[in-house]
Structures are given as C-alpha cells and as structure tokens.
N, C-alpha and C positions, 0 to 999 in steps of 0.2 A: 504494500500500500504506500502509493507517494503521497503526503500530506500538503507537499506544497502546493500541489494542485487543489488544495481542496481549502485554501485559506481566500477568505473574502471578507471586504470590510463591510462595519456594520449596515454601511448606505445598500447595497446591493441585497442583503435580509430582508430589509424594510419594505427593496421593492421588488422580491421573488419569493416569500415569505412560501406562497401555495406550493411555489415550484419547488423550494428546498424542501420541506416537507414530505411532497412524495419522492421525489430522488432519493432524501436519503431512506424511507420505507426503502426502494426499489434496492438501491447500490448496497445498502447496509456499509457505507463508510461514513465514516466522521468529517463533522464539517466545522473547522477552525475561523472565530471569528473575533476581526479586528476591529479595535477602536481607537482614533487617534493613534495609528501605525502599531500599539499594542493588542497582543494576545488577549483578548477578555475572556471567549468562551468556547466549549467544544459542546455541538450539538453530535448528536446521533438518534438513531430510530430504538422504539424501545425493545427490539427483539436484542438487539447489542447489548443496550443495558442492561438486562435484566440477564444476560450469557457473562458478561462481565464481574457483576455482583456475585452471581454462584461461581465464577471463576474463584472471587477472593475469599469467600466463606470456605471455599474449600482450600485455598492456600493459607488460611488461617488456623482451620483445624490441623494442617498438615506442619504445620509450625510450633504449634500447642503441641502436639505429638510429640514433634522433636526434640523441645525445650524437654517435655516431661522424661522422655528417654535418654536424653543428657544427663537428666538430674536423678537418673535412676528410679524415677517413680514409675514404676513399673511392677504389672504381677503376673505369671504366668496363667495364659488362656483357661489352662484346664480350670486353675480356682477360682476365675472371677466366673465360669460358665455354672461348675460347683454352686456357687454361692447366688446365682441368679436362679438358678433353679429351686433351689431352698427357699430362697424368696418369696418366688409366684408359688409353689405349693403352701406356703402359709396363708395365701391366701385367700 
C-alpha cells in the first residue's frame, strides 16, 4: 500500500466527502488527511477498523502471555484443566 497517494488536504474532503466514502468502502485503504500542510487524520472504512482493533486485542493478549511466561506465572495444562473441571462439577 502507497500512502502517498492516498494523502489529500482537508479542502478536497469537504468537497468529495460522498466520493471518499465509498472509495474507501470499495479500496478498503486508508485515507490520510491534511490541514494547513499537516497530518491531522487517517480515515478508513469500518471493515479495516474493526480487523484492526481484533488485530490488537489479540496482540495484546499475546503480550500478556509473554510478560506472564517471562515472569514465570505459569501452570501446567493438565492442572488448570484439573481444576476447571472440579469447578463446573460443583456446580
């Protein structure tokens, strides 16, 4: 994905607003917009976002993981399956 192509100043939103909209539906890429020659905002379609967001949830459990197995907080499968099973039959 070339991003440079895909940066437009605010003026040009304002007046393709419909058009940006379904393009980026359609292309599913990001659209970089400037204001006074700065960066202000990155639009995209909400199927990206929402791929995004579970991208990071899952790179965050996957980080929590790691920390936890660094720090040795860990328990072998067999006992925590043990003990979850003991569980649900209590109840």
């Amino acid at each position: 994905m070339k991003l440079s192509s895909q940066i437009k100043p605010i003026s040009y939103l304002k007046a393709h607003a419909a058009e940006i909209v379904r393009n980026l539906g359609e292309q599913r890429e990001p659209l970089i917009i400037t204001q006074n020659g700065e960066v202000k905002v990155v639009m995209q379609d909400i199927k990206s976002y929402e791929q995004t967001q579970e991208m990071l949830a899952l790179l965050k459990i996957l980080a929590v993981g790691t920390r936890q197995i660094e720090e040795g907080n860990v328990q072998p499968a067999e006992d925590v399956i043990k003990r979850l099973r003991k569980r649900r039959g209590a109840h």
